[in-house]
VORO-702718 format. One record per residue (C-alpha): x, y, z; residue number from 0; residue in three letters. Coordinates in steps of 0.25 Angstrom, whole numbers, plus 2048, in hexadecimal, padded with zeros to 3 digits. Layout:
REM VORO-702718
rec x X; y Y; z Z; pos NUM; code ALA
...
***
This chain:
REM VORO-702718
rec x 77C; y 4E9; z C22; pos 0; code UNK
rec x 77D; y 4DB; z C28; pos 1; code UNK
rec x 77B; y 4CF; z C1E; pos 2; code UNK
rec x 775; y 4C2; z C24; pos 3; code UNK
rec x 77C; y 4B7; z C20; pos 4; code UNK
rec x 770; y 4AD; z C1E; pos 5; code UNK
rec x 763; y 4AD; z C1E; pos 6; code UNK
rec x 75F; y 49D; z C22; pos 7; code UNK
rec x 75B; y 49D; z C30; pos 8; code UNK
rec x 752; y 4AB; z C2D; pos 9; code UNK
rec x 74B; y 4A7; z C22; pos 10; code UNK
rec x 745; y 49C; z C29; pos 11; code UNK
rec x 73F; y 4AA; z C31; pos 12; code UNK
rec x 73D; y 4B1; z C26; pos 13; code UNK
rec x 72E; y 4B4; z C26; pos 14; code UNK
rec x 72D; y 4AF; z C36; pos 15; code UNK
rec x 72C; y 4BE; z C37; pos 16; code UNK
rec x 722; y 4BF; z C2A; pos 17; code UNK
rec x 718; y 4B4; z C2F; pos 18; code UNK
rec x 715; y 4BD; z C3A; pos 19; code UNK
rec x 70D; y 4C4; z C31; pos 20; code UNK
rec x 703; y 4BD; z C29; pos 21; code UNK
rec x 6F7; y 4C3; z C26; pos 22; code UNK
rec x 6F0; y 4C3; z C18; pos 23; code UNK
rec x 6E3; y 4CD; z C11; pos 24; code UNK
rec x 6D6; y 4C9; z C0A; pos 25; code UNK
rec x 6DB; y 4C9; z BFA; pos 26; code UNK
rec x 6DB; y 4D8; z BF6; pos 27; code UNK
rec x 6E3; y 4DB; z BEA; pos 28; code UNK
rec x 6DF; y 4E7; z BE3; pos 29; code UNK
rec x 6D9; y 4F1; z BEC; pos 30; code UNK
rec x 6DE; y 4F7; z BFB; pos 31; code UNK
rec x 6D9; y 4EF; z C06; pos 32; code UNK
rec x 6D3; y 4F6; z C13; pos 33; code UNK
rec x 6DA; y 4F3; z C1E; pos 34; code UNK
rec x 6CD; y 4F1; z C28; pos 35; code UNK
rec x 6D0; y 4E2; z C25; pos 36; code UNK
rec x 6DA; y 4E3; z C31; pos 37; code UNK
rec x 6D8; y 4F0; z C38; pos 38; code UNK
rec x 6C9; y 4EE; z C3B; pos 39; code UNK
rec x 6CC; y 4F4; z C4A; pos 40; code UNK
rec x 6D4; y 500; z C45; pos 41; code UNK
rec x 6CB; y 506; z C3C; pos 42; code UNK
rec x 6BC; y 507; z C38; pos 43; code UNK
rec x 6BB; y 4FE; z C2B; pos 44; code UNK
rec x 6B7; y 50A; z C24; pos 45; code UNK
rec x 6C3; y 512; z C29; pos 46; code UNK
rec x 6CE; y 509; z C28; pos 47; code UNK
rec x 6DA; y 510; z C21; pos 48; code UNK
rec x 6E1; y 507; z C15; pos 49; code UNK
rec x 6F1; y 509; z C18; pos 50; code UNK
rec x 6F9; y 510; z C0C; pos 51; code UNK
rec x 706; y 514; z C0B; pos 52; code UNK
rec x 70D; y 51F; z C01; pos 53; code UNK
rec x 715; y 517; z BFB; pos 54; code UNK
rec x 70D; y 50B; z BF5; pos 55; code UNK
rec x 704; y 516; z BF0; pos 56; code UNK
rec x 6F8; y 50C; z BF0; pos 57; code UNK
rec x 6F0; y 500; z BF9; pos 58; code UNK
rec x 6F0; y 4F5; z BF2; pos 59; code UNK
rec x 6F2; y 4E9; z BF5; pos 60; code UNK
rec x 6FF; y 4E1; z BED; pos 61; code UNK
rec x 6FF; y 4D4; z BF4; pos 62; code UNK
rec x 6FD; y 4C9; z BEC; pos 63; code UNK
rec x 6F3; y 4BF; z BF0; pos 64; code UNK
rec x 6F8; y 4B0; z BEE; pos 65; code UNK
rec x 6F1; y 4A4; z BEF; pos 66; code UNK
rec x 6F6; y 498; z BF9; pos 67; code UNK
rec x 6FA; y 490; z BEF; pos 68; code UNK
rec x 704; y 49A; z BEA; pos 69; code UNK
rec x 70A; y 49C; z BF6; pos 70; code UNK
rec x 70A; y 48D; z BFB; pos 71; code UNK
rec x 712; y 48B; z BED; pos 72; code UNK
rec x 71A; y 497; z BF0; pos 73; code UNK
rec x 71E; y 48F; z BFF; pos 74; code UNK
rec x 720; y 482; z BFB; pos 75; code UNK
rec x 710; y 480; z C00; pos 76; code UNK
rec x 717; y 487; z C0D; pos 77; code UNK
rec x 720; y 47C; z C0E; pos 78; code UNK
rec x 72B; y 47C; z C1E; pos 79; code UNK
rec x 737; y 480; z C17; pos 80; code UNK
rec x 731; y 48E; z C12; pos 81; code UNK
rec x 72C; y 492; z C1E; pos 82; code UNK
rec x 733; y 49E; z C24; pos 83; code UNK
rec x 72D; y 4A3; z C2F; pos 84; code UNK
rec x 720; y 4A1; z C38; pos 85; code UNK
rec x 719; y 4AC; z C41; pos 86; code UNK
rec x 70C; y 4AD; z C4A; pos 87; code UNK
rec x 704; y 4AE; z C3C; pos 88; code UNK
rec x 70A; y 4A4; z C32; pos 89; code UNK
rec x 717; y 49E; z C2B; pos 90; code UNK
rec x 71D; y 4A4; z C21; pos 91; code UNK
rec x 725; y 49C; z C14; pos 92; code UNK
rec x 72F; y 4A0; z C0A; pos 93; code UNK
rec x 728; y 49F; z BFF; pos 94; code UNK
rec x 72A; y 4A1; z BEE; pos 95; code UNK
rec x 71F; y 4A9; z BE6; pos 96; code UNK
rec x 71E; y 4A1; z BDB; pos 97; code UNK
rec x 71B; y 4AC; z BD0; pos 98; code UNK
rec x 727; y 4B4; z BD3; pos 99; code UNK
rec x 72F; y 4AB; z BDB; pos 100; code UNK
rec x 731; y 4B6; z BE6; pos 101; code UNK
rec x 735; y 4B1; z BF5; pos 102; code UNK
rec x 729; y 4B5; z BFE; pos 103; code UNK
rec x 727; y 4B2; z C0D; pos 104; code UNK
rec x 717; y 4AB; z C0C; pos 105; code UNK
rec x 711; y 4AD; z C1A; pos 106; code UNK
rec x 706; y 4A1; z C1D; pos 107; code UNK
rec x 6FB; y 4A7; z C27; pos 108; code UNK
rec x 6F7; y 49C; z C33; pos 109; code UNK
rec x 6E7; y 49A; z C2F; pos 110; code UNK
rec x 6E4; y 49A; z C3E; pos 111; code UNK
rec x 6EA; y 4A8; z C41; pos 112; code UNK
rec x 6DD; y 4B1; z C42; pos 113; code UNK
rec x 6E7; y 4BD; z C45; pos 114; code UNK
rec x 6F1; y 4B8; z C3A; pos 115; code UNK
rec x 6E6; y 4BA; z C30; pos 116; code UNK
rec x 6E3; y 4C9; z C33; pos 117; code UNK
rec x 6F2; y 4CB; z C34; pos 118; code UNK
rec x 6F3; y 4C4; z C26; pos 119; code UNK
rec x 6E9; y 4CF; z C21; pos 120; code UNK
rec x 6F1; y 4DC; z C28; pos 121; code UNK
rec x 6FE; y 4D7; z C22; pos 122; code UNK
rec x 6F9; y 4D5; z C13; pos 123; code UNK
rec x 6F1; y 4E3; z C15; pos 124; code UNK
rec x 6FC; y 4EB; z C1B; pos 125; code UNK
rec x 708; y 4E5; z C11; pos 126; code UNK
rec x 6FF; y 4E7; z C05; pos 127; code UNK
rec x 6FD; y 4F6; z C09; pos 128; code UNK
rec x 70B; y 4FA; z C0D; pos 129; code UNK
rec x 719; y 4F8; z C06; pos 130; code UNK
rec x 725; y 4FA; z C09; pos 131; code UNK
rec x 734; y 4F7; z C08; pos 132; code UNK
rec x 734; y 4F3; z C17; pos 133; code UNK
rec x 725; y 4EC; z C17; pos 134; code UNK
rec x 726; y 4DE; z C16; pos 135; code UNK
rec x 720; y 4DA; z C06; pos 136; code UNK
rec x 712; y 4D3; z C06; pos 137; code UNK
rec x 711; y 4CD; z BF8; pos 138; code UNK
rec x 705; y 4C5; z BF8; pos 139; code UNK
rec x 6FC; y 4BD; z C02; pos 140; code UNK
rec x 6F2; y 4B1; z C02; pos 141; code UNK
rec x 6E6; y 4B2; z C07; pos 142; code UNK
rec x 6E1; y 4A2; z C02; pos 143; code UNK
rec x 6D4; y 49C; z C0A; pos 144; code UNK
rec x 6DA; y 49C; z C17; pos 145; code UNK
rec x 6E8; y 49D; z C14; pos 146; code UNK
rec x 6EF; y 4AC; z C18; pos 147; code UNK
rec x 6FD; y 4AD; z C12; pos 148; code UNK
rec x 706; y 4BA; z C0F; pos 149; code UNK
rec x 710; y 4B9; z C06; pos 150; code UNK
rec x 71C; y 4C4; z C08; pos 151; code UNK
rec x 729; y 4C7; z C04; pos 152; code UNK
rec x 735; y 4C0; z C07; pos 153; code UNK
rec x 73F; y 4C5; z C10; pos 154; code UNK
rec x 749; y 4BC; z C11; pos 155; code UNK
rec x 751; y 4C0; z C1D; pos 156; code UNK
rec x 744; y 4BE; z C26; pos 157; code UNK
rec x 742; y 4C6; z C32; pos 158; code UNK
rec x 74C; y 4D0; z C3A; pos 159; code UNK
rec x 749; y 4C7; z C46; pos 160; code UNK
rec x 74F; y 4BC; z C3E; pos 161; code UNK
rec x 75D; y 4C5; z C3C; pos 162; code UNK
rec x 75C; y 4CD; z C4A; pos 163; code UNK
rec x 757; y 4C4; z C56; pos 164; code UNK
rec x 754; y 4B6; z C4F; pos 165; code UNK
rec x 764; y 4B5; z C4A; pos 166; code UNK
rec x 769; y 4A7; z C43; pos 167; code UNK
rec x 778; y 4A0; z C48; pos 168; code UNK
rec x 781; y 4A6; z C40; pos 169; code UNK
rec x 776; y 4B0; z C3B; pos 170; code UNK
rec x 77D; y 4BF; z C38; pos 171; code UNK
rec x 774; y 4CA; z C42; pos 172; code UNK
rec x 771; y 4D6; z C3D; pos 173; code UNK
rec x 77A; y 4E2; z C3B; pos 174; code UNK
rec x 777; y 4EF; z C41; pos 175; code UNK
rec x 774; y 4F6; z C34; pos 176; code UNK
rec x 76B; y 4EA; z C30; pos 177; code UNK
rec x 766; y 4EA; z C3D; pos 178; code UNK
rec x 763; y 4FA; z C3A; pos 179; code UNK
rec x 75E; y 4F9; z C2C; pos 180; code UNK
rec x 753; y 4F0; z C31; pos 181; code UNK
rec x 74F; y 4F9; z C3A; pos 182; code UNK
rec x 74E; y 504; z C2F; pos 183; code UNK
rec x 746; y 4FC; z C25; pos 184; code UNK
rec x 73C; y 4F8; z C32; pos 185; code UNK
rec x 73A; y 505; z C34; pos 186; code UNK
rec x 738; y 508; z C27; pos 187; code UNK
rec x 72E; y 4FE; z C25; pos 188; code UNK
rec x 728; y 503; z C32; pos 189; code UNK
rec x 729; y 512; z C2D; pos 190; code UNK
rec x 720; y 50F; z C20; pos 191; code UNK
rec x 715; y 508; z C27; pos 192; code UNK
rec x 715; y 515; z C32; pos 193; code UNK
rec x 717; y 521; z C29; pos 194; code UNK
rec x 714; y 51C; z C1A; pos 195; code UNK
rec x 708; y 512; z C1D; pos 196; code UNK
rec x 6FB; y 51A; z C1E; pos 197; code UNK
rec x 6F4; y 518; z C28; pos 198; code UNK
rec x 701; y 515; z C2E; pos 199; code UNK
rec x 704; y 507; z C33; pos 200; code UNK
rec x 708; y 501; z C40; pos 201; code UNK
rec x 70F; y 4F4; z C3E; pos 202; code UNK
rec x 70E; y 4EF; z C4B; pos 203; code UNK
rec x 716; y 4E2; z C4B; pos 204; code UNK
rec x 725; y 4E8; z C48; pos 205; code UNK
rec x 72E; y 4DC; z C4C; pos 206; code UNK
rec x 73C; y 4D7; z C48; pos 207; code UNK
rec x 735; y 4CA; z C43; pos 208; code UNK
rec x 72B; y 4D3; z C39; pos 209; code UNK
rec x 738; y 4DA; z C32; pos 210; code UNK
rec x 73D; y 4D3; z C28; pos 211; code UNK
rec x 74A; y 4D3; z C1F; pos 212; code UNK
rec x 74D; y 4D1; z C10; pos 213; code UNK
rec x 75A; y 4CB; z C09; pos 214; code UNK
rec x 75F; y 4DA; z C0C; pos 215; code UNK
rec x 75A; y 4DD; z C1C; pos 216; code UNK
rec x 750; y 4E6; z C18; pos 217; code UNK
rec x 746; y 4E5; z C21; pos 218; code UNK
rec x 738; y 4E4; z C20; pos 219; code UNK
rec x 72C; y 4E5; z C29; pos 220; code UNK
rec x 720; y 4D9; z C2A; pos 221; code UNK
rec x 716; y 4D4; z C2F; pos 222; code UNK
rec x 70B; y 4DE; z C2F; pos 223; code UNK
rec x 6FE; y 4D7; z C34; pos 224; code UNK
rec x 6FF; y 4DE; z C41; pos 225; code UNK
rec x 700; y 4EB; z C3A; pos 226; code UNK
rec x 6F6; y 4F7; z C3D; pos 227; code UNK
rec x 6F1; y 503; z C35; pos 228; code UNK
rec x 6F7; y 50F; z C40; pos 229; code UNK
rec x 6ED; y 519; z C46; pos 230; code UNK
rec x 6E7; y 524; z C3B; pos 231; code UNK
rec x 6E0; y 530; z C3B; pos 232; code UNK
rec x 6E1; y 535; z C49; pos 233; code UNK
rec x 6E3; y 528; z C51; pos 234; code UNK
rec x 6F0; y 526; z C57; pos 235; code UNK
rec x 6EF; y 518; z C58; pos 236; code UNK
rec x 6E8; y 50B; z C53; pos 237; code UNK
rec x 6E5; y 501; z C5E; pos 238; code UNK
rec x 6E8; y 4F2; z C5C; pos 239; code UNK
rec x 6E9; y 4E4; z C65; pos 240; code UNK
rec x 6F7; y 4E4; z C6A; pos 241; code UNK
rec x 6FF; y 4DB; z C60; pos 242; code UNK
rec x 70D; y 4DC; z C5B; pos 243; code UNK
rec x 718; y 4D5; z C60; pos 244; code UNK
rec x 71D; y 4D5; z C6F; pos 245; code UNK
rec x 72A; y 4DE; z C72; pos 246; code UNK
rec x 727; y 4E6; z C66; pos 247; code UNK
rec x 71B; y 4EB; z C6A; pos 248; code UNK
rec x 719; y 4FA; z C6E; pos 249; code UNK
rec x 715; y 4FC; z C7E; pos 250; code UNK
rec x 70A; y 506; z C7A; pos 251; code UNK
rec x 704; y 4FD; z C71; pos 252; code UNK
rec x 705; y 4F0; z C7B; pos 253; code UNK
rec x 6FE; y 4F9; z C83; pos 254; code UNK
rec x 6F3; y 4FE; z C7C; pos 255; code UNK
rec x 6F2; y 4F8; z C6F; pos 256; code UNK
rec x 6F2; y 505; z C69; pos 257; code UNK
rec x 6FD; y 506; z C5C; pos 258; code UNK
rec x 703; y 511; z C55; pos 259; code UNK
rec x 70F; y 511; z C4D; pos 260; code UNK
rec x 718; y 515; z C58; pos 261; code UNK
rec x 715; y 505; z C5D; pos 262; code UNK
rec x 71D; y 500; z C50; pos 263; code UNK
rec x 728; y 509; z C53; pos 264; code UNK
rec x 72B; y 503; z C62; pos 265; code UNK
rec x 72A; y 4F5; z C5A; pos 266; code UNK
rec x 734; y 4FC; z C52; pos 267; code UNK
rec x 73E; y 500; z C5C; pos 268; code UNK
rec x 73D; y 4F1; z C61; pos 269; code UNK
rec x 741; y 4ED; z C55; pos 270; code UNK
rec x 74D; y 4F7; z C53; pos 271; code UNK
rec x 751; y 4F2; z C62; pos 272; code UNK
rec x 751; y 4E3; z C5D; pos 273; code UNK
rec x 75A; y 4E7; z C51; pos 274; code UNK
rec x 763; y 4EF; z C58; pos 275; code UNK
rec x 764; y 4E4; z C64; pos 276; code UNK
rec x 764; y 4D9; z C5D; pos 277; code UNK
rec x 757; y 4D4; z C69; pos 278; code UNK
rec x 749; y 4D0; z C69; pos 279; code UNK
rec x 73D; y 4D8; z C6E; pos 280; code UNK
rec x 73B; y 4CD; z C76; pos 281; code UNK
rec x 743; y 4C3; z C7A; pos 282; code UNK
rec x 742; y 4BA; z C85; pos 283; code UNK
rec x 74E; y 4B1; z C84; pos 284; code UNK
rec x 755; y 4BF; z C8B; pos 285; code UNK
rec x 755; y 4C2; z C99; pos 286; code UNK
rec x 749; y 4C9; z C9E; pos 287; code UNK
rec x 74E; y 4D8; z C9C; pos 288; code UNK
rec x 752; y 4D6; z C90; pos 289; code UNK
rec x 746; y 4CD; z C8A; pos 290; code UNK
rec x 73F; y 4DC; z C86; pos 291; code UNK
rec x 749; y 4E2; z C7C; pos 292; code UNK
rec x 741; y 4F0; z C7E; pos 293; code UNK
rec x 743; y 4EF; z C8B; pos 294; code UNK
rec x 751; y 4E9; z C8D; pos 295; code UNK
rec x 754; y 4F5; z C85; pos 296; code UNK
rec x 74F; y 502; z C8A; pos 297; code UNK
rec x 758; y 504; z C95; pos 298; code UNK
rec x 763; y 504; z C8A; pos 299; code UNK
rec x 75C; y 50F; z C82; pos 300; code UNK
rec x 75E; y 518; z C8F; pos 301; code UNK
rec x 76C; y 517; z C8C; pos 302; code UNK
rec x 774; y 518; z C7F; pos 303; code UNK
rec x 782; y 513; z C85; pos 304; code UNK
rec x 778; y 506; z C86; pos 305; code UNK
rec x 775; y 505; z C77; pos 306; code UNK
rec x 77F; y 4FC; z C72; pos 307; code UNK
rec x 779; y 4F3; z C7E; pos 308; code UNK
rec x 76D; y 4F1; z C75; pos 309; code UNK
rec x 775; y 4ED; z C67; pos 310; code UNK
rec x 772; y 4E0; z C63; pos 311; code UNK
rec x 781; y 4D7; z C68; pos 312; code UNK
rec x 77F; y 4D0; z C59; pos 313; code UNK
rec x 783; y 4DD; z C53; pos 314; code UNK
rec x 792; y 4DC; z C5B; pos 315; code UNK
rec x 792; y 4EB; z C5C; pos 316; code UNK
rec x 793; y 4EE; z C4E; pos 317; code UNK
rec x 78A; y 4FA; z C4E; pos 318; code UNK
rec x 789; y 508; z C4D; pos 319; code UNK
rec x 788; y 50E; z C5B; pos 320; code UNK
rec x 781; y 51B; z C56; pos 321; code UNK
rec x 778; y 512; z C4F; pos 322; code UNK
rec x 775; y 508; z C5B; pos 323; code UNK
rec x 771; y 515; z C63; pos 324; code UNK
rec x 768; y 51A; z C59; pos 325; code UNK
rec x 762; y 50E; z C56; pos 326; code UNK
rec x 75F; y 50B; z C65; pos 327; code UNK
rec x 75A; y 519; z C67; pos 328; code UNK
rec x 751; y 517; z C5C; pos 329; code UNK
rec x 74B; y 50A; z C62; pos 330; code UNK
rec x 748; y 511; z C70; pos 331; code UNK
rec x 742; y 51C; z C6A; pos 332; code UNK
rec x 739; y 512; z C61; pos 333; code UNK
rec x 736; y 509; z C6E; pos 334; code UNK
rec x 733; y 517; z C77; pos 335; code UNK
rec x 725; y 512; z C80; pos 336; code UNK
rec x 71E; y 51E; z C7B; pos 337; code UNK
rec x 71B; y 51B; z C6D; pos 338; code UNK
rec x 718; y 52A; z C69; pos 339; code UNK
rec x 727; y 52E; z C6C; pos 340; code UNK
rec x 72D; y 521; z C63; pos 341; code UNK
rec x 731; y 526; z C56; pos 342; code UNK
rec x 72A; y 525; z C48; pos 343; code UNK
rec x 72E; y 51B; z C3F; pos 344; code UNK
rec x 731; y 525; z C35; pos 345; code UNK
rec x 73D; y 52B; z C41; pos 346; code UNK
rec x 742; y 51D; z C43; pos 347; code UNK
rec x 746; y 51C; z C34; pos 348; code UNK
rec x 74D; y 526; z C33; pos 349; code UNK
rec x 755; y 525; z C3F; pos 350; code UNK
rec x 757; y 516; z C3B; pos 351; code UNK
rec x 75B; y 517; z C2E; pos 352; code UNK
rec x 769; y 51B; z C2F; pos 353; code UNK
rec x 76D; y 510; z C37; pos 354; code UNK
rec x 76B; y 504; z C2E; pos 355; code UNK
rec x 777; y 509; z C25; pos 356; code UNK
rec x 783; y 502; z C27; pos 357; code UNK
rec x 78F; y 50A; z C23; pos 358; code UNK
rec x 797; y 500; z C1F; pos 359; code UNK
rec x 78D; y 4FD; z C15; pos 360; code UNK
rec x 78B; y 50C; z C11; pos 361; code UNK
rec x 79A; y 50B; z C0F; pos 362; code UNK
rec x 79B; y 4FF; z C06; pos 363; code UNK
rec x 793; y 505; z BFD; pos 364; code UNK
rec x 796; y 513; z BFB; pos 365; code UNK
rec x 7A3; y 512; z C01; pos 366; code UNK
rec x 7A2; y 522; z C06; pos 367; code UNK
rec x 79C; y 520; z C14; pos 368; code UNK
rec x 7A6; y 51D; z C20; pos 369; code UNK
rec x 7A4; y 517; z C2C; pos 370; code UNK
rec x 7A9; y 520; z C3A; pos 371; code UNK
rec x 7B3; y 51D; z C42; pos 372; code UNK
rec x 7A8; y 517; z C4B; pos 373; code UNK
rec x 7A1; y 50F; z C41; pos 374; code UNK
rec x 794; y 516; z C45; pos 375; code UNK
rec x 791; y 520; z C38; pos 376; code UNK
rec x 799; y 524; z C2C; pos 377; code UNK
rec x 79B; y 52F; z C24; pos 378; code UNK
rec x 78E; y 530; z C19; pos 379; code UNK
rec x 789; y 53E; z C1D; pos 380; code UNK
rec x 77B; y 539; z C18; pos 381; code UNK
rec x 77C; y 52E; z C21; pos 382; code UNK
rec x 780; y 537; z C2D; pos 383; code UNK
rec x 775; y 542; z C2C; pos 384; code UNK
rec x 76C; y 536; z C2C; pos 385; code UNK
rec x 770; y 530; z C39; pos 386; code UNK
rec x 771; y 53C; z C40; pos 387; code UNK
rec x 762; y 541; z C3A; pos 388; code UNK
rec x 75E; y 534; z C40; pos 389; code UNK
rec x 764; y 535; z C4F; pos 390; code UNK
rec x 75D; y 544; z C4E; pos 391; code UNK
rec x 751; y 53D; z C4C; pos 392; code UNK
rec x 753; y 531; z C56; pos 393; code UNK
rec x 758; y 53D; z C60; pos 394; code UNK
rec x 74A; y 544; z C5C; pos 395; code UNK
rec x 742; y 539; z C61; pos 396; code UNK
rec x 74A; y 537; z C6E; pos 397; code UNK
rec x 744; y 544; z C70; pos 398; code UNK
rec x 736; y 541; z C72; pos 399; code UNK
rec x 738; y 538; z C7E; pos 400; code UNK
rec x 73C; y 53E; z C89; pos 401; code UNK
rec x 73E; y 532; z C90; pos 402; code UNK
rec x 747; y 52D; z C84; pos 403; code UNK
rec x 74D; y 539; z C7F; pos 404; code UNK
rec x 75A; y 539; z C85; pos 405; code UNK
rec x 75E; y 52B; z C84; pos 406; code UNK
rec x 759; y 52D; z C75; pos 407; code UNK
rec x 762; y 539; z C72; pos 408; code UNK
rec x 76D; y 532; z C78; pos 409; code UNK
rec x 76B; y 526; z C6F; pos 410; code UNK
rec x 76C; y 52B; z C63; pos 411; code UNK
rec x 777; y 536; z C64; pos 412; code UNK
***
């Protein structure tokens, strides 16, 4: 796993990523809010569903509320040099919680934004109803006359658009296997909110700027006050104004407005492309064919002799050829135009998760796994059944396009 050296010029970006998300809830302590508060056009009042999850075993909200002084104390009375980050909503300060003395990022909701503040209350709703290694942590909020403030953990490493696409003089890029964990604890992040989450919820803004990294490059999702309640009963969809972020949006839903999960999951696969290229969804300083990475892309996903086209040139070609191929088939198959053909998240973990290990790390440790001639795998059986269970599945999905299947199963074998 790739070490960065330093962490000056990121933590000045820290929470940029985290201010996009600033949105706030009446106080509610004790017992489970209703979530009509911000779905009013989803559901009936009467009807609306309260999201739980299997593994919190309750709804209740644990956020603490803080007042504006504390938090003004906690930032220097939010004084320039603690200011991390600023998005569409807010600015966000490193601050310190005076009782506990814990490093948090406070996010300072503009007062004018009417579209802030309904975001402000979907954020401290959805964080205080799901938890998760993965999930961003929402430890309080401030909801003081007319000020809106949430206060999260801090993840000192700031954004993956800091390490991946926003990279410093002299700043270390991403390995692969750093690169390729990222995507694995995304997905997983992703994975609880679709398969764990009930009703099951669509995040709707996944972004490299909205996954964010601790001392350790975990990665974490945030930002949630675009996030909806997914379709329940016998619906197949919810329906919403067109929002997200442009490049990661699904076609389907630019069309029609209509979300289901299968939208975060092409988010997801443009996500999995940035990483694995090292290149913005968008990016305008290229020439024209090459401004829409989705785009630019494609053509390459027709041919797998083209794959190491797509690796980002940062990486020197130190990476696994069997896992470029089957990260970049995963990508297509994530970013296919029909969205009932793109995988569940659930398929995506697994066929991710053995390629976020680094051998070389696996054999510092236990000194019994060694690399191939080839450097691509080594010899822990475990570890072999695991990829080749993956590829199987990769291949599985391939299958159900016929358009894609035989460039898929070409991909990954």
């Amino acid at each position: 796993m790739g070490c960065l050296s330093c962490f000056t010029s990121s933590e000045k970006k820290a929470a940029k990523r985290q201010t996009n998300s600033c949105r706030n809830d009446q106080p509610c302590n004790k017992t489970p809010p209703t979530i009509e508060v911000f779905l009013p056009q989803q559901h009936p009042p009467e009807t609306i569903p309260k999201p739980s999850t299997s593994e919190t075993g309750n709804n209740n909200i644990a956020a603490e509320t803080f007042t504006f002084r504390q938090l003004a104390t906690a930032t220097r009375n939010f004084r320039q040099e603690c200011l991390i980050g600023e998005g569409g909503f807010g600015r966000v300060y490193k601050g310190k919680l005076e009782k506990t003395g814990q490093d948090v990022a406070v996010k300072q909701l503009d007062r004018n934004g009417l579209q802030g503040n309904r975001e402000f209350l979907v954020e401290v709703l959805m964080l205080s109803l799901l938890h998760h290694p993965n999930l961003v942590n929402l430890i309080g909020y401030c909801s003081d006359g007319d000020q809106r403030l949430l206060v999260y953990e801090y993840m000192p490493l700031g954004s993956l658009e800091d390490h991946l696409l926003d990279i410093s003089p002299g700043q270390k890029p991403l390995d692969w296997y750093a690169r390729m964990k990222i995507a694995v604890d995304a997905a997983k992040g992703l994975e609880y909110l679709h398969d764990k989450a009930n009703p099951p919820v669509i995040y709707r803004d996944l972004k490299s700027s909205n996954i964010l990294l601790d001392e350790e490059l975990k990665a974490k999702l945030s930002d949630f006050g675009l996030a909806k309640l997914g379709p329940v009963g016998d619906k197949t969809h919810v329906s919403s104004r067109v929002m997200g972020t442009y490049g990661y949006c699904a076609p389907e839903y630019q069309r029609t407005g209509q979300l289901t999960v299968k939208s975060d999951i092409y988010s997801f696969g443009v996500v999995l492309l940035e990483l694995i290229t090292g290149r913005r969804a968008i990016d305008t300083t290229r020439p024209n064919k090459e401004q829409n990475l989705v785009t630019w892309a494609q053509p390459m996903f027709k041919d797998p002799s083209r794959f190491p086209e797509l690796a980002d040139p940062l990486l020197g070609g130190d990476f696994p050829l069997k896992g470029l191929q089957q990260a970049v088939a995963i990508s297509a198959m994530c970013l296919q135009e029909e969205a009932e053909v793109r995988p569940l998240i659930r398929d995506v973990v697994s066929a991710l998760s053995c390629l976020g290990n680094d051998p070389d790390a696996n054999t510092a440790s236990s000194g019994s796994a060694s690399m191939e001639s080839d450097g691509e795998s080594y010899d822990d059986e475990l570890g072999r059944e695991e990829r080749q269970r993956a590829v199987a599945e990769a291949m599985e999905w391939g299958s159900n396009s016929r358009r894609n299947k035989a460039q898929t199963h070409s991909a990954v074998l």
